[in-house]
C-alpha positions in Angstrom: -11.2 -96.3 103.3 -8.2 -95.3 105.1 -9.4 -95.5 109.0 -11.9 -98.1 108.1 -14.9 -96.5 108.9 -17.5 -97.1 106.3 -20.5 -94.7 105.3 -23.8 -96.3 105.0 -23.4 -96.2 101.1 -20.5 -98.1 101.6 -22.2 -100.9 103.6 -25.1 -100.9 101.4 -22.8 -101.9 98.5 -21.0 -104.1 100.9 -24.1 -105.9 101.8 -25.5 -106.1 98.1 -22.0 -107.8 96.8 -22.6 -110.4 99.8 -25.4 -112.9 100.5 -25.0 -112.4 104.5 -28.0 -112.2 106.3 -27.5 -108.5 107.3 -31.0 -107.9 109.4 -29.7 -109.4 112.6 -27.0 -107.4 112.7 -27.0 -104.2 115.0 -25.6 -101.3 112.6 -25.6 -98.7 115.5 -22.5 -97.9 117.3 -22.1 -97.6 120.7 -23.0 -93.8 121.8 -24.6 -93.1 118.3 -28.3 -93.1 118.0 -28.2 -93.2 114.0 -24.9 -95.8 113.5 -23.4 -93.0 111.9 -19.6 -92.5 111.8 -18.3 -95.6 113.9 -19.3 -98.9 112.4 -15.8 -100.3 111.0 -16.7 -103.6 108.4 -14.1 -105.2 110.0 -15.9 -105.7 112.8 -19.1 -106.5 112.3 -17.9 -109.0 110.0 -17.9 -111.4 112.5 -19.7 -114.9 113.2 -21.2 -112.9 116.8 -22.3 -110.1 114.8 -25.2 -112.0 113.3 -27.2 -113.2 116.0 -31.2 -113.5 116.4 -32.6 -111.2 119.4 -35.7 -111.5 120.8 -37.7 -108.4 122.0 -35.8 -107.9 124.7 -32.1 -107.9 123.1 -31.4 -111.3 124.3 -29.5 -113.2 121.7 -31.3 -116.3 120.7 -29.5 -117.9 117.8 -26.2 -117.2 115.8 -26.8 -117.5 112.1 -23.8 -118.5 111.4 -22.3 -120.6 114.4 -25.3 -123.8 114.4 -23.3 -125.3 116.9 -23.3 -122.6 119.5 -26.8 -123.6 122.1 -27.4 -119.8 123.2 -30.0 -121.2 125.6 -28.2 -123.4 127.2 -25.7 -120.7 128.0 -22.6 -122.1 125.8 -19.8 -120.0 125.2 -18.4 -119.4 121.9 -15.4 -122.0 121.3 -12.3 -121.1 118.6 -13.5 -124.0 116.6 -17.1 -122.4 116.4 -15.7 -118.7 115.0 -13.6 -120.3 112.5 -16.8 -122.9 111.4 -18.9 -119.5 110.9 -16.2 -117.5 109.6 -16.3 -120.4 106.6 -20.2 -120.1 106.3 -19.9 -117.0 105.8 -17.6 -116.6 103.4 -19.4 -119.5 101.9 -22.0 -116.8 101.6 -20.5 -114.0 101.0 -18.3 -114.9 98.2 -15.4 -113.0 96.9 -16.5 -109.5 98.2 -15.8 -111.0 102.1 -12.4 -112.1 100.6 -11.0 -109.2 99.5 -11.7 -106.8 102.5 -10.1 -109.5 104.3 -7.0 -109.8 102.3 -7.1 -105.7 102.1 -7.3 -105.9 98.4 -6.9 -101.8 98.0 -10.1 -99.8 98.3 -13.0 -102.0 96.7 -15.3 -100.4 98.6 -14.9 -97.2 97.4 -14.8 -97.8 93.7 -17.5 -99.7 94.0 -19.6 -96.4 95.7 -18.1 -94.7 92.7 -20.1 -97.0 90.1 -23.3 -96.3 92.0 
């Protein structure tokens, strides 16, 4: 992967090996209209990337931080990252484990296969 920018193959297969709930996660990158390019894994594999919007944008719910009252207007605590980072790895299984301990280039052999 080198720079860490994935191809929408790439998160396709990423999102096939996990059981994350990937539709309330915005794929687009700031200042590109089709995502295209800019999305790094890395980054949107966190707790605050998989929020519920309503029609508006507003975030209603994380999926994965329960504990975190968005209409109440609570801010996101250290304890309440780590708590979703283990639900989702709870989820996600071994594929969420080895991009985090950089296991070499899954991803790509993986696209490969395909």
């Amino acid at each position: 992967m080198g720079n860490n920018n994935i191809t929408h193959k790439e998160l396709l297969t990423f999102s096939n090996l996990t059981n994350l709930d990937w539709h309330f996660v915005d794929l687009k990158s700031k200042g590109d209209d089709e995502g295209k390019g800019g999305i790094k894994l890395n980054k949107l594999l966190t707790p605050e990337s998989f929020a519920r919007k309503d029609a508006r944008g507003k975030i209603e719910k994380y999926q994965y931080m329960e504990n975190v009252d968005v209409k109440k207007g609570e801010k996101i605590t250290k304890e309440d990252r780590k708590e979703g980072l283990f639900k989702m790895r709870q989820h996600a299984g071994i594929a969420m484990e080895y991009l985090e301990k950089d296991e070499g280039v899954f991803l790509n052999n993986s696209v490969a296969m395909t």
